[in-house]
N, C-alpha and C positions, 0 to 999 in steps of 0.2 A: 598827759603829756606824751603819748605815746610808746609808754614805756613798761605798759601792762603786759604778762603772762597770759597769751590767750591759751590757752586749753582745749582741743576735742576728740572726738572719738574714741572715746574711754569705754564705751561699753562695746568696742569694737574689737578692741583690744583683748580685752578679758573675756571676749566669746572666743576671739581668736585661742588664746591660752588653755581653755576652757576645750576645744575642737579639738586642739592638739596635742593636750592630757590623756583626752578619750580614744582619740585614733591610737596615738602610740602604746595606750594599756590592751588595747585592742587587739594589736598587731604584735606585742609584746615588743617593744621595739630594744628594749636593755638588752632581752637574751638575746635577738640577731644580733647586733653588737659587739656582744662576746663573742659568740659564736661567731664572725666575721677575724675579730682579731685573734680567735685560737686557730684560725684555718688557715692567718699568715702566717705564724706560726712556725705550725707544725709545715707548710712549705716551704719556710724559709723563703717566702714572698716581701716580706717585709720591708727589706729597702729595695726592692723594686716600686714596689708601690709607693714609698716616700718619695722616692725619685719621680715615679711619674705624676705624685700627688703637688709635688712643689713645681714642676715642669707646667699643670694644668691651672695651677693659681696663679702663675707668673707670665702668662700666656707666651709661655715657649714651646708651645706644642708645633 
């Protein structure tokens, strides 16, 4: 009746997941991370960056 759940690309998906497990263990991507937010920080960049980070999402640039 048209009213079935179609479904696809499922192993597309979980290659996807699977790519970007490997690259980010890879690249270590946690420690940049921290390492990103100890270095606002210790700048006291922090609400700048919030401010330019809700300014970039909000397309008020």
């Amino acid at each position: 009746m048209g009213r079935e759940l179609i479904s696809g690309g499922t192993m597309r998906i979980i290659a996807s997941f699977a790519i970007g497990f490997l690259l980010g263990e890879w690249i270590n991507l946690e420690k940049r991370i921290t390492q990103f937010g100890e270095w606002l920080k210790v700048d006291n960049m922090l609400p700048t960056f919030v401010i330019a980070a809700i300014c970039a999402f909000a397309g008020l640039n």
